[in-house]
VMD Tcl script that builds the backbone (N, CA, C; Angstrom):
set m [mol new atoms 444]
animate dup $m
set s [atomselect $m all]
$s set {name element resname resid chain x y z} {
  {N N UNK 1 A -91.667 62.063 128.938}
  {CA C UNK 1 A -91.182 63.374 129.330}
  {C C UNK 1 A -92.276 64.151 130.057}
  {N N UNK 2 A -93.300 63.363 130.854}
  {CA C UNK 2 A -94.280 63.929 131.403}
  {C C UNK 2 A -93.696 65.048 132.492}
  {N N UNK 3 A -92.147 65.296 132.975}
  {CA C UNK 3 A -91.968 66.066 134.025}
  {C C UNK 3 A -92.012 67.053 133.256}
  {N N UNK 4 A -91.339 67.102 132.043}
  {CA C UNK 4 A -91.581 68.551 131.409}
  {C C UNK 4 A -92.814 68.996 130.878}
  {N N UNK 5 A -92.954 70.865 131.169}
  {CA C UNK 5 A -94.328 71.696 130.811}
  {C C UNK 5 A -94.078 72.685 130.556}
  {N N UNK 6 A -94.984 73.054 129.249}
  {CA C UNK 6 A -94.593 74.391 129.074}
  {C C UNK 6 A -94.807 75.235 130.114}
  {N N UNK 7 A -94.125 76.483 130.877}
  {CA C UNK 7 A -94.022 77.413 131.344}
  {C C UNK 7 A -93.822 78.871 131.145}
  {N N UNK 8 A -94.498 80.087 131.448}
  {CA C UNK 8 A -94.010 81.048 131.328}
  {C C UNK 8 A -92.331 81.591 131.205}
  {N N UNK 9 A -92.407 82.749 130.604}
  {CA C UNK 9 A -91.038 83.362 131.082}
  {C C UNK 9 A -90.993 83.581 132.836}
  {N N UNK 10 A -91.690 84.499 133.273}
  {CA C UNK 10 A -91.732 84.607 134.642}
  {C C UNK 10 A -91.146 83.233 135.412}
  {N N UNK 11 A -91.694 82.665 135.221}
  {CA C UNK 11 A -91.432 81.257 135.708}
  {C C UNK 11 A -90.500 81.158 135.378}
  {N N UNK 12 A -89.035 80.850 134.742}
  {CA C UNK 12 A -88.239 80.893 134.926}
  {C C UNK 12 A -87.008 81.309 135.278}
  {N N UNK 13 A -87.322 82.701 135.804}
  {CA C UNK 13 A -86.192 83.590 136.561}
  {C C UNK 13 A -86.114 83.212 137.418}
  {N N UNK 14 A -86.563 82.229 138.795}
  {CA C UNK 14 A -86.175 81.786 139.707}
  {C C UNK 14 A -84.658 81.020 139.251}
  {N N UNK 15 A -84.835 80.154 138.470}
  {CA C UNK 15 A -83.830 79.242 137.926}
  {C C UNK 15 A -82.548 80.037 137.453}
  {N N UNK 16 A -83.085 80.833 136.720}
  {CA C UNK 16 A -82.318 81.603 135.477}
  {C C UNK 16 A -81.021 82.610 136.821}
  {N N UNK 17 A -81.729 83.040 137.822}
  {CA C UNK 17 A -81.219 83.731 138.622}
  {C C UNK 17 A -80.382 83.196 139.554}
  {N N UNK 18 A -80.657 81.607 139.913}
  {CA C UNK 18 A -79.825 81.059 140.851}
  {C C UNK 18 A -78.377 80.348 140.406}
  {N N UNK 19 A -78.475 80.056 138.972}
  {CA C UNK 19 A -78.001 79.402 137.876}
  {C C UNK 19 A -77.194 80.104 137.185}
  {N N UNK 20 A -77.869 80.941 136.427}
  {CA C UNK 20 A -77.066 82.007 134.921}
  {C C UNK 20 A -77.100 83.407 135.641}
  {N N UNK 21 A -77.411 83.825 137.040}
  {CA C UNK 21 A -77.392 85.302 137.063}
  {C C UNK 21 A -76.887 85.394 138.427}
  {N N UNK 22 A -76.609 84.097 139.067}
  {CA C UNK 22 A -75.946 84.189 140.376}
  {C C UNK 22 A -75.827 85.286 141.167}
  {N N UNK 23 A -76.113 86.123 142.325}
  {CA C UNK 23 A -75.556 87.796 142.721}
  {C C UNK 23 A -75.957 88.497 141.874}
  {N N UNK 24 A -76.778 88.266 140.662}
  {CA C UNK 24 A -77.276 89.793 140.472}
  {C C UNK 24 A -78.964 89.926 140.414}
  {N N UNK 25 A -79.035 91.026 139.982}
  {CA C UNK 25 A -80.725 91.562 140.045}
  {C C UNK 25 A -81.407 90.801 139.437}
  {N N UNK 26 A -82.901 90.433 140.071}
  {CA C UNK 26 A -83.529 89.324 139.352}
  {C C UNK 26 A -84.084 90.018 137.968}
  {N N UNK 27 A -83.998 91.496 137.880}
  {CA C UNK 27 A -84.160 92.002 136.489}
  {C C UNK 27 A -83.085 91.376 134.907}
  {N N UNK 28 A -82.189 90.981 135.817}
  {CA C UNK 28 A -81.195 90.744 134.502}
  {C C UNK 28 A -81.437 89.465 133.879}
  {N N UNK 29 A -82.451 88.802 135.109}
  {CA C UNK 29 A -82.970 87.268 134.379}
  {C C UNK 29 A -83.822 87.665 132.832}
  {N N UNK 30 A -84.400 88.885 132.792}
  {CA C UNK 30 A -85.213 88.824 131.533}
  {C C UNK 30 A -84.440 89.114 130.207}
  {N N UNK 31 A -84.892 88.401 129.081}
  {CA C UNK 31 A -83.996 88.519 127.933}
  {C C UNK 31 A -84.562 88.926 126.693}
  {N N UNK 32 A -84.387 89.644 126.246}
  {CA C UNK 32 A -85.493 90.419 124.651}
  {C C UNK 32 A -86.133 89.326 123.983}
  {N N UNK 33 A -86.700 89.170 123.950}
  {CA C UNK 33 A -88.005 88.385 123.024}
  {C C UNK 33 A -88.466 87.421 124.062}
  {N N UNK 34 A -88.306 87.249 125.188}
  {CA C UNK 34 A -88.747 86.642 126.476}
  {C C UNK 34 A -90.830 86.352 126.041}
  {N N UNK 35 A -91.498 87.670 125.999}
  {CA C UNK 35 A -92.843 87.524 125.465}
  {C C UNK 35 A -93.325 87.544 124.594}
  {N N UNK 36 A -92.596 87.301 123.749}
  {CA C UNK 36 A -92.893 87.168 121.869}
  {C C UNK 36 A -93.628 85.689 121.927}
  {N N UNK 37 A -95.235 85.753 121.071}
  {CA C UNK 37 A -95.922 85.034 121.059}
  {C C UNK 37 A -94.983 83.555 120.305}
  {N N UNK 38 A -93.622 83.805 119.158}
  {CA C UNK 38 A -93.382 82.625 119.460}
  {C C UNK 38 A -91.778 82.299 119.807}
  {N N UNK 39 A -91.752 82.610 120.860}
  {CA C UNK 39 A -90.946 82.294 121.828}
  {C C UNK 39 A -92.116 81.454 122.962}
  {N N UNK 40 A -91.095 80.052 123.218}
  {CA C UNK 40 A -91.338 78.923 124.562}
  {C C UNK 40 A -90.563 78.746 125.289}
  {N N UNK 41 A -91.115 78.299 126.567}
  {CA C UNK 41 A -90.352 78.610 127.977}
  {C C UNK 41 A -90.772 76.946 128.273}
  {N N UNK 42 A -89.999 76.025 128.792}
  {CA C UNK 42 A -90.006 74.574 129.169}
  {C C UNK 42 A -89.673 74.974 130.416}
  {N N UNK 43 A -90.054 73.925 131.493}
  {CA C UNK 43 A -89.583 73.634 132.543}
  {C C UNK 43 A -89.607 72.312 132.937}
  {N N UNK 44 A -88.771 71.812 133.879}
  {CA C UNK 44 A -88.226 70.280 134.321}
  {C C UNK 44 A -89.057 70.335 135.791}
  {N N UNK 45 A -89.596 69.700 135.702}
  {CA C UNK 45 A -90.243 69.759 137.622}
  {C C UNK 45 A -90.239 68.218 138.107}
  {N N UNK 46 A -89.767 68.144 138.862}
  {CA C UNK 46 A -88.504 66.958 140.368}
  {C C UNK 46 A -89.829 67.062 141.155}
  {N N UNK 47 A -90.873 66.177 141.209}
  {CA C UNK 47 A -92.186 66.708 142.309}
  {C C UNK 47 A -93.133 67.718 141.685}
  {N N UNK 48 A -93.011 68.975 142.810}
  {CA C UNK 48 A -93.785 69.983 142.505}
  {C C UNK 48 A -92.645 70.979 142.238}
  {N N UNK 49 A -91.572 70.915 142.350}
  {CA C UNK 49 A -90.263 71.941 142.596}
  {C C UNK 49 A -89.856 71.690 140.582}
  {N N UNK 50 A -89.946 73.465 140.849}
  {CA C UNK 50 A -89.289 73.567 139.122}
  {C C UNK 50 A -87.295 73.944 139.417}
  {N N UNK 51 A -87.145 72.679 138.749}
  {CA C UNK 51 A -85.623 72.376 139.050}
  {C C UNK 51 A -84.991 72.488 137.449}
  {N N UNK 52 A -85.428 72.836 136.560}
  {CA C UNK 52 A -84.633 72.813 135.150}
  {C C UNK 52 A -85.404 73.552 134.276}
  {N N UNK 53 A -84.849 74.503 133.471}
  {CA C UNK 53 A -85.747 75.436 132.293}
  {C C UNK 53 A -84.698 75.770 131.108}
  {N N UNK 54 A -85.511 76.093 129.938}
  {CA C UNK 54 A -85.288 75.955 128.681}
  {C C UNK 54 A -86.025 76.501 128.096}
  {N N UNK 55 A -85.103 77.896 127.499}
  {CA C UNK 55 A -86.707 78.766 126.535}
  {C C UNK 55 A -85.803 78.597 125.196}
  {N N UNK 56 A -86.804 78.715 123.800}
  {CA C UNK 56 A -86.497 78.604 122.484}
  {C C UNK 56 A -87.313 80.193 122.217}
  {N N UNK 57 A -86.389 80.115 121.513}
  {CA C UNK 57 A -86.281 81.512 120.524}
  {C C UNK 57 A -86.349 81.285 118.890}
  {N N UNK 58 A -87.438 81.867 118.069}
  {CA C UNK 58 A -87.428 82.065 116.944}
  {C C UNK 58 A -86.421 83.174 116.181}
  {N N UNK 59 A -85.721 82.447 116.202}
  {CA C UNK 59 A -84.723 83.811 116.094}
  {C C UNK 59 A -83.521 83.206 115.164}
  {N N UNK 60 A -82.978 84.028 113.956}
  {CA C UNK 60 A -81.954 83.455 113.282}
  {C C UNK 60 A -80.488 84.031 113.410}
  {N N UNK 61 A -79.524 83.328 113.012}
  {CA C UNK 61 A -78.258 83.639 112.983}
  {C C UNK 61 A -78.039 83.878 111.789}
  {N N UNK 62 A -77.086 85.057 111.827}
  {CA C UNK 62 A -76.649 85.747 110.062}
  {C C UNK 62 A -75.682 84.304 109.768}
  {N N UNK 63 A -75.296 83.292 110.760}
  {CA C UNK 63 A -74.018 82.734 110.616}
  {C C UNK 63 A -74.658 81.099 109.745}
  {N N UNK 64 A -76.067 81.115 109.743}
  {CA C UNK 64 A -76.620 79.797 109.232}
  {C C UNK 64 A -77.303 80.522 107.939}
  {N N UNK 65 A -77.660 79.351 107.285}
  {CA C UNK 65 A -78.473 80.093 105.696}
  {C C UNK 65 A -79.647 79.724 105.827}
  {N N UNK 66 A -80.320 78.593 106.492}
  {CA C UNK 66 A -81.233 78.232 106.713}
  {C C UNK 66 A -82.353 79.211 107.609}
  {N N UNK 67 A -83.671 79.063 106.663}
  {CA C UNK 67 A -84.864 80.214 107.321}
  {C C UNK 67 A -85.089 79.357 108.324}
  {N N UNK 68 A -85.394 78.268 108.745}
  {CA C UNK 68 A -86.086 78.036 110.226}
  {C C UNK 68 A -85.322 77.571 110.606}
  {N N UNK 69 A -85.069 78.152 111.458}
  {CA C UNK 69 A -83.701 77.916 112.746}
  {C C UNK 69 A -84.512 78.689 114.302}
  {N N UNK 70 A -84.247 78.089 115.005}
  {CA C UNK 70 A -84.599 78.285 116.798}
  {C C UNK 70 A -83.022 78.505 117.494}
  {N N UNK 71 A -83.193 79.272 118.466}
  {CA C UNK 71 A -82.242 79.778 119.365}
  {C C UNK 71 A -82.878 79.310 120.779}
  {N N UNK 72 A -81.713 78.102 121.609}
  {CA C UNK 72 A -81.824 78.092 123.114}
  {C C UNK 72 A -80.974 79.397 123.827}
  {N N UNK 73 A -82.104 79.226 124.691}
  {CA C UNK 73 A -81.374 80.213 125.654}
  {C C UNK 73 A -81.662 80.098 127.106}
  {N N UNK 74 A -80.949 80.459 128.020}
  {CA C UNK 74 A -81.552 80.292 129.448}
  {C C UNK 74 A -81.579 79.080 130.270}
  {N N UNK 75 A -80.523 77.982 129.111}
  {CA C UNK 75 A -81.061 76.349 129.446}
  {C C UNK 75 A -80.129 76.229 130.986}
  {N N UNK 76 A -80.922 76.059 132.185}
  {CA C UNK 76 A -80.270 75.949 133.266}
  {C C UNK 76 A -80.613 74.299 134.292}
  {N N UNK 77 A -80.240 73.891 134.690}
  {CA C UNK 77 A -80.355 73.435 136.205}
  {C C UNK 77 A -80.010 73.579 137.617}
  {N N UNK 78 A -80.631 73.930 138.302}
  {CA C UNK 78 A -80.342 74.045 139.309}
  {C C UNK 78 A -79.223 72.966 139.782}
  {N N UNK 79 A -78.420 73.014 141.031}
  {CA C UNK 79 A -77.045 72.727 141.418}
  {C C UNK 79 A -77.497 71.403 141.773}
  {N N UNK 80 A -78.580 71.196 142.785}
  {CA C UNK 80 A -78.677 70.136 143.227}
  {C C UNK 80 A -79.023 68.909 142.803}
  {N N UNK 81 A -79.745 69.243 141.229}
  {CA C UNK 81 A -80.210 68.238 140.148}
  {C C UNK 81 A -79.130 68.208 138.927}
  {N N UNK 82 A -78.103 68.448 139.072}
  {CA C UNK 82 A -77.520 68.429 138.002}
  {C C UNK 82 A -76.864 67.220 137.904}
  {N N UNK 83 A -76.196 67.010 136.538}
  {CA C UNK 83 A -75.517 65.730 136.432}
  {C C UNK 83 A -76.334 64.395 136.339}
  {N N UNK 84 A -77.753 64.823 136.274}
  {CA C UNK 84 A -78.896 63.707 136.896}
  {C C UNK 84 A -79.411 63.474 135.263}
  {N N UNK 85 A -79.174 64.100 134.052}
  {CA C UNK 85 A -79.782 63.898 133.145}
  {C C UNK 85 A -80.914 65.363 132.130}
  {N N UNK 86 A -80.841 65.987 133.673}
  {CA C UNK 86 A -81.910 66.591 133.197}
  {C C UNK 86 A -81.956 67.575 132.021}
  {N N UNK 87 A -80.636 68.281 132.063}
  {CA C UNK 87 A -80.689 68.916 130.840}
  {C C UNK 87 A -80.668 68.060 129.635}
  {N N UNK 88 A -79.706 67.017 129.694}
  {CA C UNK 88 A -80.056 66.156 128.057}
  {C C UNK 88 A -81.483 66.248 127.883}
  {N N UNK 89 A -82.229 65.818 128.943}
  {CA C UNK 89 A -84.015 65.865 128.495}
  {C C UNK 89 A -84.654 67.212 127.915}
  {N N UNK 90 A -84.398 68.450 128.809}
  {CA C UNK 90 A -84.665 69.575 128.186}
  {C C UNK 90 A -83.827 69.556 126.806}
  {N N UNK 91 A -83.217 69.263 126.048}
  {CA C UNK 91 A -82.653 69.766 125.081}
  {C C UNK 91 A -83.057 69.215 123.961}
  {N N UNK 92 A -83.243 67.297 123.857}
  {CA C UNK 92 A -84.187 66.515 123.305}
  {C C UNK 92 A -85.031 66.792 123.471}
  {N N UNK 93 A -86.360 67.577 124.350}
  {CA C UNK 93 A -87.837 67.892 124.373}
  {C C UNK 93 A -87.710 69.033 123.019}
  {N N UNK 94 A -86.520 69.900 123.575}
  {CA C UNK 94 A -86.595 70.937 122.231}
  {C C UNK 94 A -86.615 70.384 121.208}
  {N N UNK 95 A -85.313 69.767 120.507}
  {CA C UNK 95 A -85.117 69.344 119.411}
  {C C UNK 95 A -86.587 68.356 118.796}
  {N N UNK 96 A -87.138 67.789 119.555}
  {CA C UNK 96 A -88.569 67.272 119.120}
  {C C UNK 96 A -89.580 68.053 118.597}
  {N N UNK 97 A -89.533 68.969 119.859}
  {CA C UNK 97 A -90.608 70.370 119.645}
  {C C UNK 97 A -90.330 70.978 118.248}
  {N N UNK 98 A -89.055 71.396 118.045}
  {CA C UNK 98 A -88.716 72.488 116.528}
  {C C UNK 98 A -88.634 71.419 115.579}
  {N N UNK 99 A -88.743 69.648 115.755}
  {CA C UNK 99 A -88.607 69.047 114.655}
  {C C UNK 99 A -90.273 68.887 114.285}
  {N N UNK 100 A -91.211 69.445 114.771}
  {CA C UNK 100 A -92.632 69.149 114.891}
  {C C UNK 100 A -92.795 70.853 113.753}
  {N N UNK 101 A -92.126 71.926 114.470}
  {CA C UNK 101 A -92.580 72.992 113.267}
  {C C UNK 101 A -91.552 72.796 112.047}
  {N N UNK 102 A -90.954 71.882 111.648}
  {CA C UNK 102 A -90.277 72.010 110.945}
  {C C UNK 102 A -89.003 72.821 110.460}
  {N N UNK 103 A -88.706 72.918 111.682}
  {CA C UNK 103 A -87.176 73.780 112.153}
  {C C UNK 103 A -86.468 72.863 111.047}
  {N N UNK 104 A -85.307 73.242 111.026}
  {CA C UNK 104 A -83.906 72.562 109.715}
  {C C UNK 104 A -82.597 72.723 110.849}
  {N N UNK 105 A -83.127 73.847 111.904}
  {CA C UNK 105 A -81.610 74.337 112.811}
  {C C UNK 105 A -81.724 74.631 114.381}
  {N N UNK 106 A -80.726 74.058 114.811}
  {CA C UNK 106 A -81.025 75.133 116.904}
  {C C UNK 106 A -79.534 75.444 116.754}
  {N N UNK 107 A -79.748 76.407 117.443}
  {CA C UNK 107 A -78.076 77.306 117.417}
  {C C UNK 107 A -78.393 77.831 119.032}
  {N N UNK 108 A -77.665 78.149 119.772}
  {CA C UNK 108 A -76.922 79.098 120.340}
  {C C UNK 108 A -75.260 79.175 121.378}
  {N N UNK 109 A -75.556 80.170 121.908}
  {CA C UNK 109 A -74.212 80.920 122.591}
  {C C UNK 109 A -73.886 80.209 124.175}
  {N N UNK 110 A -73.017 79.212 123.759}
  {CA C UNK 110 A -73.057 78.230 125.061}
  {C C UNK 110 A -71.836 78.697 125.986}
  {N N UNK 111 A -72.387 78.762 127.150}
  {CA C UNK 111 A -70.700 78.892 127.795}
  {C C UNK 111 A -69.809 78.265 128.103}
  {N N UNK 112 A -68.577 78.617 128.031}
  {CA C UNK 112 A -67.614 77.755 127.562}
  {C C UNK 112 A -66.972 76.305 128.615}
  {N N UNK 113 A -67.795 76.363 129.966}
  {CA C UNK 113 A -67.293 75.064 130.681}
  {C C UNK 113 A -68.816 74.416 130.220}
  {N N UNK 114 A -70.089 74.363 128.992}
  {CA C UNK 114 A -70.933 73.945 128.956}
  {C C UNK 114 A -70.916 72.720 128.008}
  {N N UNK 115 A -69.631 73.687 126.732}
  {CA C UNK 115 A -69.375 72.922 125.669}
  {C C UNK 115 A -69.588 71.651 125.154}
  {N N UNK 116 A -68.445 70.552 125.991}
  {CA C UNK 116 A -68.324 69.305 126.294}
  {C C UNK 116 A -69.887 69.098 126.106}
  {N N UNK 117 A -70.396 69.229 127.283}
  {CA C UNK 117 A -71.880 68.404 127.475}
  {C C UNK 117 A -72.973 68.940 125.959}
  {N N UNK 118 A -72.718 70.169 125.134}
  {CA C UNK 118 A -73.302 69.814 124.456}
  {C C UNK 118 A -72.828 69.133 123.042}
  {N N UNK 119 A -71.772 69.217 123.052}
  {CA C UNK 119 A -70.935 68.497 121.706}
  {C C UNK 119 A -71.275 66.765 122.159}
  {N N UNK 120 A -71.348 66.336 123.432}
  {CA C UNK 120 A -71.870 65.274 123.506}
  {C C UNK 120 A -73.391 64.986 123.005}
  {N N UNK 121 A -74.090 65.477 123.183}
  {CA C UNK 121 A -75.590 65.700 122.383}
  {C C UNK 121 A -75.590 65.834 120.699}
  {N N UNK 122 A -74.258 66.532 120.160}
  {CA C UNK 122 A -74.073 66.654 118.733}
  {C C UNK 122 A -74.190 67.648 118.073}
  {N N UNK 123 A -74.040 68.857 119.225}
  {CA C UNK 123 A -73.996 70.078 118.746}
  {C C UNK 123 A -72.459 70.280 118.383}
  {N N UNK 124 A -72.397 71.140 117.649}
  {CA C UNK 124 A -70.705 71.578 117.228}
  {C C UNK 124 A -70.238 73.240 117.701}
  {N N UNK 125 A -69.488 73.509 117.656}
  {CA C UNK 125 A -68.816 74.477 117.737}
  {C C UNK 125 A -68.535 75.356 116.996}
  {N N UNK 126 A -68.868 76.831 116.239}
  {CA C UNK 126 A -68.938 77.212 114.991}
  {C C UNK 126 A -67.835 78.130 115.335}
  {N N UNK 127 A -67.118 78.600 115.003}
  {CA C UNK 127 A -65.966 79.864 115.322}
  {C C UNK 127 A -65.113 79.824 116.251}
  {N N UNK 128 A -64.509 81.029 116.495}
  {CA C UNK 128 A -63.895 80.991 117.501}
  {C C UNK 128 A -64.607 81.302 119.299}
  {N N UNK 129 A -64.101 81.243 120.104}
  {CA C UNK 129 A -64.282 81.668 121.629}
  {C C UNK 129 A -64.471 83.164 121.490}
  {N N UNK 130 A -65.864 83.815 122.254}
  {CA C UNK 130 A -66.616 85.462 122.023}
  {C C UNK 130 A -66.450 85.752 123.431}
  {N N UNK 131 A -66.600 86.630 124.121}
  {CA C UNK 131 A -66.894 87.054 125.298}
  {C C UNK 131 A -68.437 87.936 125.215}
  {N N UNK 132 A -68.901 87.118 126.316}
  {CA C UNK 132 A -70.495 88.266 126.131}
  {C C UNK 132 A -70.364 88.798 127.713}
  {N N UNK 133 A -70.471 90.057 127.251}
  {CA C UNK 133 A -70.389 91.034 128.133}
  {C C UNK 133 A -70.788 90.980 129.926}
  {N N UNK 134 A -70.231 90.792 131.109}
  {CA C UNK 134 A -71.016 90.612 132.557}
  {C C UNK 134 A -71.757 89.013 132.343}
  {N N UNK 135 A -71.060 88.231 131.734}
  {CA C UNK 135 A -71.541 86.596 131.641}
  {C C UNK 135 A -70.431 86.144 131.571}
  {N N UNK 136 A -69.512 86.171 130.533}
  {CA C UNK 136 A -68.330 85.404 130.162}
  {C C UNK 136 A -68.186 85.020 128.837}
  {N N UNK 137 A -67.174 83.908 128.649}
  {CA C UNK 137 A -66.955 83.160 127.093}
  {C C UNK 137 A -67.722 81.972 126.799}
  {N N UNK 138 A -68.241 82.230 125.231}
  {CA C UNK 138 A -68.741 81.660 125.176}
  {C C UNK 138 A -68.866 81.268 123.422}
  {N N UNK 139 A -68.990 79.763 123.220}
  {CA C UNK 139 A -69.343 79.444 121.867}
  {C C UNK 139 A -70.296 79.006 120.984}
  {N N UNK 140 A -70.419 79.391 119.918}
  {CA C UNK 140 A -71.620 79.620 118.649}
  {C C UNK 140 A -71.660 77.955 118.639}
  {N N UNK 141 A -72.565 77.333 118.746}
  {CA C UNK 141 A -72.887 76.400 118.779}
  {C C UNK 141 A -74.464 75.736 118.160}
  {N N UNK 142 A -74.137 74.905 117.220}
  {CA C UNK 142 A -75.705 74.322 116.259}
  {C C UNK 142 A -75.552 73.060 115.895}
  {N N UNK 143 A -76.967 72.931 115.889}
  {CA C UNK 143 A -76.616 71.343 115.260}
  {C C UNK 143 A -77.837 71.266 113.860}
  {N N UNK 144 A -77.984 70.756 112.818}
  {CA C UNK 144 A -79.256 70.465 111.965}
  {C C UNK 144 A -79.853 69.638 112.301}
  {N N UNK 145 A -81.101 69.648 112.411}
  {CA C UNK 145 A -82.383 68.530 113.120}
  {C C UNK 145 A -82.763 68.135 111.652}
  {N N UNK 146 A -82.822 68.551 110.871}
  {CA C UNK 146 A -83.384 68.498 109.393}
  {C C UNK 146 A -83.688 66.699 109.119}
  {N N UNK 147 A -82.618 66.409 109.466}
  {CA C UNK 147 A -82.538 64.722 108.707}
  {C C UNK 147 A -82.671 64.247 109.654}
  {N N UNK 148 A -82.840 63.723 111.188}
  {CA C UNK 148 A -82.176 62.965 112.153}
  {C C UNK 148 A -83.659 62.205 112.387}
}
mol reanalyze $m
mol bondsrecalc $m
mol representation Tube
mol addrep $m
């Protein structure tokens, strides 16, 4: 997985903006806990070109019982690399990474044409379909790393 490196937040609003924020302000790429010492920002780089990113969030859900649990967020690829693999890799780099601090959980808020591709990875679906506000629908989604 030598293409992937850790990266800043900054560094990933290029992605985040062409991807998850399409037409709007590159301000809306930033997301609350973006510089929290432990919050990580991954990136996928194709060459020298950063083509895929993935930040983890220490952050819990009232909806799991488990204390160490991580939140993805931001997980994008660009259009022209997609379908190529690359997010399965960002998502396994995570799940390695939080199985190294001893995470038990990754959860988050996937959108809803994303689903499929991550229920193929072995994430599940927790509730019903949410709408998040100027993004769309989207579902609570986790998987336990604990045993695997």
């Amino acid at each position: 997985m030598q293409n992937i490196k850790k990266i800043t937040d900054l560094e990933t609003y290029s992605v985040r903006n062409t991807v998850l924020r399409k037409g709007k302000p590159i301000e809306t790429c930033r997301f609350d806990g973006d510089d929290l010492p432990s919050t990580r920002h991954f990136g996928y780089y194709r060459n020298d070109d950063l083509v895929g990113i993935i930040s983890l969030f220490k952050v819990n859900s009232n909806s799991f019982a488990s204390d160490e649990q991580y939140q993805i967020r931001g997980m994008a690829v660009v259009e022209l690399h997609q379908k190529k693999g690359i997010g399965e890799l960002l998502v396994r780099y995570c799940e390695v990474y939080c199985k190294k601090l001893q995470s038990d959980l990754i959860w988050f808020n996937a959108r809803t044409a994303a689903v499929g591709f991550y229920e193929k990875l072995g994430y599940a679906k927790v509730g019903t379909a949410f709408e998040i506000k100027d993004v769309g629908e989207h579902y609570l989604m986790a998987k336990s790393i604990r045993n695997e």
